[in-house]
C-alpha positions as CSV (number, residue, x, y, z in Angstrom):
1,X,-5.5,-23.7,-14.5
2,X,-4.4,-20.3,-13.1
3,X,-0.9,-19.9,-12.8
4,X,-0.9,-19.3,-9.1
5,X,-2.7,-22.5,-8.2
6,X,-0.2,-24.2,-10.5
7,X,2.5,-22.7,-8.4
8,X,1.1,-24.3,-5.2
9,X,0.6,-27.5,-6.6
10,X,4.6,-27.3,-7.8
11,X,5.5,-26.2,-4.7
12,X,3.1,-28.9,-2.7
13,X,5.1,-31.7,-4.7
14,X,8.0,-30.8,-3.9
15,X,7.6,-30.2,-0.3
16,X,4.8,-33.2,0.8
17,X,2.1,-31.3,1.4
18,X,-1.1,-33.3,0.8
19,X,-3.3,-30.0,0.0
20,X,-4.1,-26.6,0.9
21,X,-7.4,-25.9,2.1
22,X,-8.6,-22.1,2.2
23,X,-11.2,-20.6,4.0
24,X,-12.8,-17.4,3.8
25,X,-16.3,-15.8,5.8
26,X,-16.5,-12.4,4.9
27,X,-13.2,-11.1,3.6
28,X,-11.3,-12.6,6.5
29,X,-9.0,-14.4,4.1
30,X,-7.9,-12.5,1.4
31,X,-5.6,-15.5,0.5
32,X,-8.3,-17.6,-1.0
33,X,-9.4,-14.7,-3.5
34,X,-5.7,-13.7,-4.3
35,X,-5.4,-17.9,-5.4
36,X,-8.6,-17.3,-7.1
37,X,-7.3,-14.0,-9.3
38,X,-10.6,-12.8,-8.3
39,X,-13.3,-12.0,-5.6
40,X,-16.7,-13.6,-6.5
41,X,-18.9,-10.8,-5.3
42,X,-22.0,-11.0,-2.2
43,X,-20.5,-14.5,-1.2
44,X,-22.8,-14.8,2.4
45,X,-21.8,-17.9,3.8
46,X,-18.4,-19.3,4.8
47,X,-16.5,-21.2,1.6
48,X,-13.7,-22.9,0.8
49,X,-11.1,-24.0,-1.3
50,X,-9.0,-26.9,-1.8
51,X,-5.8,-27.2,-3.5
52,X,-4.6,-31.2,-3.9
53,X,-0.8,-31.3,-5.3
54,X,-2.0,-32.7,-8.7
55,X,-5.6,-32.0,-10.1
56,X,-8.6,-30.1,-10.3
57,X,-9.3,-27.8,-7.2
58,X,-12.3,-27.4,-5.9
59,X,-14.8,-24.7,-4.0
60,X,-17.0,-26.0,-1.2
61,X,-19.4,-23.5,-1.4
62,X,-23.0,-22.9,0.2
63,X,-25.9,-23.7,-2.2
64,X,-27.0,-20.0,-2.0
65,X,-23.3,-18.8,-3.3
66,X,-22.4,-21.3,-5.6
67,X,-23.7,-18.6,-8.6
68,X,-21.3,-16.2,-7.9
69,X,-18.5,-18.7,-8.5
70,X,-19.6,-19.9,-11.2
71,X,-19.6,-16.2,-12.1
72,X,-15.6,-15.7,-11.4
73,X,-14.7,-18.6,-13.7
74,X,-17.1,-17.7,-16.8
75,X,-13.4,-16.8,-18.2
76,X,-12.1,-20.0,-17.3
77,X,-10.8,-23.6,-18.9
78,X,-11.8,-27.0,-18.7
79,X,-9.3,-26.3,-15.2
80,X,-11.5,-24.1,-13.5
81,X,-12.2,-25.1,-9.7
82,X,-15.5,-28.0,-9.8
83,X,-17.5,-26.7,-7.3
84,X,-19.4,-27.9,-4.7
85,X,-22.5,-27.2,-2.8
86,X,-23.0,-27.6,0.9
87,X,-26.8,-26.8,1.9
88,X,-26.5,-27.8,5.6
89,X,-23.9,-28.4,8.0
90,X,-24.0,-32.0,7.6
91,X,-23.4,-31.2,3.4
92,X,-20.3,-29.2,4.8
93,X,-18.8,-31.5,6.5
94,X,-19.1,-34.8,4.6
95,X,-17.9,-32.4,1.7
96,X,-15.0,-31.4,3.9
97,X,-14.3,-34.9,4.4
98,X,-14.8,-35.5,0.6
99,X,-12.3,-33.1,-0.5
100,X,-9.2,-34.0,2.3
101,X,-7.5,-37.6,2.5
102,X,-7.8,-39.7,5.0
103,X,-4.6,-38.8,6.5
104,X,-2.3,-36.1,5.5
105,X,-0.4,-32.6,5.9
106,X,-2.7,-30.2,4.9
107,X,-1.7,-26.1,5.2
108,X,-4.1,-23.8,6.0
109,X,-3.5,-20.2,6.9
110,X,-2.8,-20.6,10.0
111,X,0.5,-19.6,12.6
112,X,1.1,-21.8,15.6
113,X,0.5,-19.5,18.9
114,X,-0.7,-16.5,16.2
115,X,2.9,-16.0,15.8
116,X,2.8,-14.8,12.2
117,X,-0.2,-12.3,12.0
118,X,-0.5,-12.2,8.2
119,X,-0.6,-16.0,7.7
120,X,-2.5,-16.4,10.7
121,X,-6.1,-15.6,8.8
122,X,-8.7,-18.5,9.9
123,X,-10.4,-18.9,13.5
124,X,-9.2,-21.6,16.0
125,X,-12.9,-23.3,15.4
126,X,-12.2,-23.5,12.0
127,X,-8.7,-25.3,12.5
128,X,-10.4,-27.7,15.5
129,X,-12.7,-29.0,12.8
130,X,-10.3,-29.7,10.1
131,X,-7.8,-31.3,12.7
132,X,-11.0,-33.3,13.6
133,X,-11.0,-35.1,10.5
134,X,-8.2,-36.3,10.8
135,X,-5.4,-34.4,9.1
136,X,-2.1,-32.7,9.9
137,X,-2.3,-29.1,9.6
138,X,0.4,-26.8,8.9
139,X,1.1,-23.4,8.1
140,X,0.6,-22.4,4.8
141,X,2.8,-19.2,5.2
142,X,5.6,-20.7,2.6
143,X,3.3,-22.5,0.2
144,X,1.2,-19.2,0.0
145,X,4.4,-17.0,-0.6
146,X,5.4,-19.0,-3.5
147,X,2.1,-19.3,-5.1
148,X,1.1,-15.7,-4.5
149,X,3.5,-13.4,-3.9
150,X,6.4,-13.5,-6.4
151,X,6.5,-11.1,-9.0
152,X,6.6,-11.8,-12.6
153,X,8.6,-9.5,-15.3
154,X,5.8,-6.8,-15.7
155,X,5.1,-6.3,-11.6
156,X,9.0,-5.7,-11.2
157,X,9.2,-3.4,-13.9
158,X,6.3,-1.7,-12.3
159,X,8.4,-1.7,-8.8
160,X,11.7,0.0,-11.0
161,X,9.3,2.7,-12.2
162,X,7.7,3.5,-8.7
163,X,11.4,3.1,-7.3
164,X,12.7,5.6,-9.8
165,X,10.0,7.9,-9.2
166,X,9.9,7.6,-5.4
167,X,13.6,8.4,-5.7
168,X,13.1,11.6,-7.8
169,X,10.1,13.0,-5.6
170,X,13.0,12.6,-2.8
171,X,15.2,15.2,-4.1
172,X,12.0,17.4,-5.5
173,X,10.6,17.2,-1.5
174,X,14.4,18.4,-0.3
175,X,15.0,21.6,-2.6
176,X,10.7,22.5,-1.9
177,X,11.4,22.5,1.4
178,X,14.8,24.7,1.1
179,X,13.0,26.8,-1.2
180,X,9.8,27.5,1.2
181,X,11.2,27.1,5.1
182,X,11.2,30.9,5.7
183,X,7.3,30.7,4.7
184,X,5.6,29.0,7.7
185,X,6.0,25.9,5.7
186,X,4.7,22.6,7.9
187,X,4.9,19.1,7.7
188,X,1.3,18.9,6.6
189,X,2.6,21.1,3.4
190,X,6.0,18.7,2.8
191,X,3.4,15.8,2.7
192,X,0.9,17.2,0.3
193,X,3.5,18.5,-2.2
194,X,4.7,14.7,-1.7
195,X,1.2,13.6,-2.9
196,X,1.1,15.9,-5.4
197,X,4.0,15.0,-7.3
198,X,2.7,11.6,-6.9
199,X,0.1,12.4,-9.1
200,X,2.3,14.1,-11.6
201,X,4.4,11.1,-11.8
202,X,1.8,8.7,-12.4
203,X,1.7,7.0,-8.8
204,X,-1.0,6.2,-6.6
205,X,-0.7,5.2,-2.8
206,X,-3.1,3.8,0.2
207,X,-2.5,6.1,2.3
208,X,0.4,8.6,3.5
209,X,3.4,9.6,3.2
210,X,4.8,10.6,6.4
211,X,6.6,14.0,7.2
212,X,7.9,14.3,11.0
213,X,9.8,16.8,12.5
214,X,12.0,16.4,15.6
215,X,10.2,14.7,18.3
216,X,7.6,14.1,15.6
217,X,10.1,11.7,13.1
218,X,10.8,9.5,16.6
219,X,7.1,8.2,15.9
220,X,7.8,5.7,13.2
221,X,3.8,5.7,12.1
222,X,3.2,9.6,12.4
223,X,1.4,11.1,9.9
224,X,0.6,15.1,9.9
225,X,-2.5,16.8,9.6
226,X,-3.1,20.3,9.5
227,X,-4.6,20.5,12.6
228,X,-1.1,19.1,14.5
229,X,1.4,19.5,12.0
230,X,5.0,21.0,13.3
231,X,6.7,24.2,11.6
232,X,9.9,23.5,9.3
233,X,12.2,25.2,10.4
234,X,15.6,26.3,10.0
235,X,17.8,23.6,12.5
236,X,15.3,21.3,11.9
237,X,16.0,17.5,11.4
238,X,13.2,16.0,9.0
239,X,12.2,12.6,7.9
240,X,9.8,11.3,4.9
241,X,8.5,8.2,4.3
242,X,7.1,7.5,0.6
243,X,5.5,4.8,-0.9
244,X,3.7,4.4,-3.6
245,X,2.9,2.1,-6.8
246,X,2.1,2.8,-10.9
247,X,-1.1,4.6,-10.9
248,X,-4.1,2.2,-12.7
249,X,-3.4,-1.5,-12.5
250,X,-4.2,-3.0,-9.4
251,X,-1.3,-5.9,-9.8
252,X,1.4,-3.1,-9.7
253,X,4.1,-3.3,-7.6
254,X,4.9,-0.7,-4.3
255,X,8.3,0.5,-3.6
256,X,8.8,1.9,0.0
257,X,11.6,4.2,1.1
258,X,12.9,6.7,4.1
259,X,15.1,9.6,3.7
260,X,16.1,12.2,6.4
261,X,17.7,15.3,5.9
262,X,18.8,18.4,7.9
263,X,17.4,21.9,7.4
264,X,20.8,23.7,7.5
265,X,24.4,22.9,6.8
266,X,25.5,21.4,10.3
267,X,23.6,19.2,12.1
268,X,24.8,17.9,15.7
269,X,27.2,15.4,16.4
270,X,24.2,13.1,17.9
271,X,22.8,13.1,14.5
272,X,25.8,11.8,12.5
273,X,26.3,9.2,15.4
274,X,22.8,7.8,14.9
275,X,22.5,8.4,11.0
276,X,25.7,6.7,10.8
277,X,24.3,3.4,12.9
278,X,21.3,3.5,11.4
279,X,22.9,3.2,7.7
280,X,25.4,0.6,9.2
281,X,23.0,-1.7,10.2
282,X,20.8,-1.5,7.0
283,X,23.9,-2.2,4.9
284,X,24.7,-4.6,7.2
285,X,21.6,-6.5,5.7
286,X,22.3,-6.1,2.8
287,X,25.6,-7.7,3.1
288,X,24.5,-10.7,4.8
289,X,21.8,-11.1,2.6
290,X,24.3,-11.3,-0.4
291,X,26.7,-13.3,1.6
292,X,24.2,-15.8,2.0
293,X,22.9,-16.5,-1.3
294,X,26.2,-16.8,-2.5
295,X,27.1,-19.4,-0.5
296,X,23.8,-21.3,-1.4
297,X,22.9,-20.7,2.6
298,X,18.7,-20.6,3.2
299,X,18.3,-17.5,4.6
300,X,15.0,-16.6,7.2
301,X,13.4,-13.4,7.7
302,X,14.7,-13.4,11.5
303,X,18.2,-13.5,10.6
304,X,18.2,-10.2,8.4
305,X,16.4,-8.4,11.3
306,X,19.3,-10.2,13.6
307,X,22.3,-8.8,11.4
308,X,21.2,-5.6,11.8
309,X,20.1,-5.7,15.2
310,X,23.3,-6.8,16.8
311,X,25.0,-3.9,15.2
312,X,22.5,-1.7,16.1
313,X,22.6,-3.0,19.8
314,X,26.7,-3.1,19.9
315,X,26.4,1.0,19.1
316,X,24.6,1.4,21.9
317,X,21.1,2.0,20.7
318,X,19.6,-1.5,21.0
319,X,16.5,-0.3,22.7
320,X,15.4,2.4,21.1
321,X,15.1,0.0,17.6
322,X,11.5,-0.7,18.3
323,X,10.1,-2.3,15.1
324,X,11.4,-5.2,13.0
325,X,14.0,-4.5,10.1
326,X,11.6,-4.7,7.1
327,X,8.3,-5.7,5.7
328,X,6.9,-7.8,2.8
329,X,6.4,-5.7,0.0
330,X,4.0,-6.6,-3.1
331,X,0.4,-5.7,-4.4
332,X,-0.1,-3.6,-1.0
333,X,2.4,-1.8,0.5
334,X,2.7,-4.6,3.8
335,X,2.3,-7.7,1.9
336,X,1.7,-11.7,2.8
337,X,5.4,-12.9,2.0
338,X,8.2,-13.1,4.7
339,X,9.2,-9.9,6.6
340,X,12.5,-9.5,8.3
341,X,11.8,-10.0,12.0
342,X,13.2,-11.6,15.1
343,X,11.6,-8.6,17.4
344,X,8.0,-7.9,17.0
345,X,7.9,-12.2,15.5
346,X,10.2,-14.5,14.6
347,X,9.8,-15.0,11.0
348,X,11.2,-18.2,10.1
349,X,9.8,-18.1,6.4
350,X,12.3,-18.3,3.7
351,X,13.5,-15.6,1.5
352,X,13.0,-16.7,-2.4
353,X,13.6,-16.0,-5.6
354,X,11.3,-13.7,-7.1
355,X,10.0,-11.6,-4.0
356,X,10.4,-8.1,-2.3
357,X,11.2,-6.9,0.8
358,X,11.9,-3.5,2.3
359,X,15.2,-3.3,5.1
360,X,14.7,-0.2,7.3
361,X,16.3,-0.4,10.6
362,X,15.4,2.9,12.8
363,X,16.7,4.7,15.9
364,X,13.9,6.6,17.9
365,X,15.6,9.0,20.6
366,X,12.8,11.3,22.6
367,X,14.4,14.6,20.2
368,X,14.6,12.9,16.8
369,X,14.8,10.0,15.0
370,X,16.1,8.1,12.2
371,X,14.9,5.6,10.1
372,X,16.6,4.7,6.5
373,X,14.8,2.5,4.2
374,X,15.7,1.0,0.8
375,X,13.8,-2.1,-1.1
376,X,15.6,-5.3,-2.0
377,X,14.2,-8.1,-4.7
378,X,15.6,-11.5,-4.8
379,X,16.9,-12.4,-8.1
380,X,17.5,-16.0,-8.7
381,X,21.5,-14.6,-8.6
382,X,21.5,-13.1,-4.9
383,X,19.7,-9.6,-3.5
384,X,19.2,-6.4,-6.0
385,X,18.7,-3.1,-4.1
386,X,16.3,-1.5,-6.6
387,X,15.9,2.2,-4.8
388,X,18.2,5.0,-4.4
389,X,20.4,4.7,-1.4
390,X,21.0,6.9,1.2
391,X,24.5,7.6,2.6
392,X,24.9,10.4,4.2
393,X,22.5,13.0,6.2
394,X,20.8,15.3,3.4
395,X,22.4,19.1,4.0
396,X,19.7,21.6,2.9
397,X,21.4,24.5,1.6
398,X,19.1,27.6,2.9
């Protein structure tokens, strides 16, 4: 048996969960193939897969598809998922009714009123037929963090090398830009020296990073090209956003961070003021985080967001934090665990030993803005902050 469905059937036991029943039509899930350790490949028809708390799990699958799991656990034990075949709707549905008990709390990835967007993965049909049979359904958003998205000891070494390295390219980026702002240098340039020493470092990414310039860094998703990219210059305030993970193995482990800095020795009074809030509310986090977990006290993604929020607000700059406080951080760079929100969602998922998450409050004002972003991992002993952290505006000597 797979050590991820093993984990779900511990964590069903121990929270009376009668199943967890996946579904997947053209890649719409990729829960069910993350459970699976695998993607069987040309799978044309709608299948499924069911999880009881003790026992063998099993694939519904249509007759035409069944191959191409039976593919996928070649490698397997005498636990490999039985599968089953449904040539017809009617096949589907008696196996459907096969496979759940009678009655019973069954999760499925799905978030009541779409709250949670990255649990929320199969259609309302799908859900109405299911419920038709007779069964509770829940949200499978904690079951599926527990199974899926905890790290084990090599993916969190893999997060403390792209950490490290992130950390380094940090300081390289800074004294580049120093070195090169009398030279027309633009925020297109800043980013692909960033992606260069990526590859020097043995780190691979999805997509970015960002480099924004005034106005620009007060767009927390901009990304340069060379068609739009601003001019460094002298007096300018600059933010980066880097993320990558080890270059090569697919299971590796992103780390995320924000710096800004200031192209000169003396930035403005407004600058401090914000950094300063900005920091104060990401430690903040931090603090209650650790706080927390000592005192044994569950804590829930909207309750990080919230400790930093209110400080945020009670500077003055409540409205111009437009994004939650942090993201999900795993195999890809926005992953399926809980994210610190009580803004954009209210994500009452439990933090847990043995996942990542990234804490980046941000200030947007229309001439700049800050952002300052570090990565946490829960330890079974409390919070660890695994990146370098920022604590003070970066002064460019030029």
């Amino acid at each position: 048996m797979s050590q991820t469905i093993a984990a779900a059937q511990e964590y069903m036991s121990e929270h009376q969960l009668d199943g967890w029943l996946l579904r997947d039509y053209f890649n719409a899930n990729p829960i069910l193939w993350a459970v699976l350790g695998g993607q069987a490949h040309n799978v044309t028809r709608p299948c499924w897969l069911f999880i009881p708390p003790h026992g063998q799990a099993t694939v519904l699958a249509h007759s035409v598809d069944t191959g191409r799991f039976r593919e996928l656990f070649a490698g397997w034990n005498e636990d490999a998922p039985q599968i089953l075949e449904w040539p017809s709707r009617q096949r589907l549905l008696a196996g459907l009714k096969q496979l759940l008990p009678a009655r019973g709390r069954i999760a499925m990835e799905y978030s009541p009123e779409g709250a949670l967007p990255r649990v929320g993965r199969v259609d309302a049909g799908s859900v109405e037929l299911v419920r038709g049979l007779g069964v509770e359904i829940v949200s499978s958003g904690d079951v599926l963090q527990y199974a899926t998205e905890r790290w084990d000891d090599k993916q969190l070494a893999s997060h403390r090398f792209a950490a490290a390295a992130l950390g380094r390219i940090v300081h390289d980026t800074f004294k580049f830009v120093a070195e090169n702002v009398n030279w027309k240098l633009t925020e297109h340039d800043v980013a692909q020296f960033i992606r260069g020493r990526y590859d020097r470092l043995g780190l691979e990414a999805s997509d970015g990073p960002i480099a924004s310039v005034g106005p620009h860094s007060s767009d927390p998703h901009y990304e340069p090209t060379p068609e739009r990219a601003a001019v460094v210059r002298k007096g300018s305030w600059l933010l980066i956003d880097l993320w990558a993970r080890q270059k090569g193995d697919p299971a590796s482990i992103y780390a995320d961070i924000t710096w800004t800095c200031y192209v000169g020795r003396n930035p403005t009074p407004q600058h401090r003021k914000v950094f300063e809030a900005v920091r104060d509310a990401r430690d903040a986090a931090v603090e209650f985080m650790a706080a927390s977990w000592k005192a044994g006290n569950p804590i829930e993604g909207w309750q990080v967001d919230r400790a930093a929020r209110d400080l945020i607000e009670a500077r003055g700059f409540g409205n111009a934090f437009v994004h939650r406080l942090g993201h999900s951080l795993g195999r890809s760079v926005h992953s399926n665990a809980v994210n610190l929100d009580d803004w954009e969602t209210r994500d009452t998922r439990r933090l847990i030993a043995g996942i990542g998450v990234t804490v980046e409050p941000g200030i947007y004002l229309p001439d700049f803005g800050v952002r300052s972003e570090i990565d946490v991992y829960l330890t079974p002993e409390g919070p660890e902050v695994t990146t370098e952290v920022q604590t003070e505006i970066a002064l460019l000597d030029i």
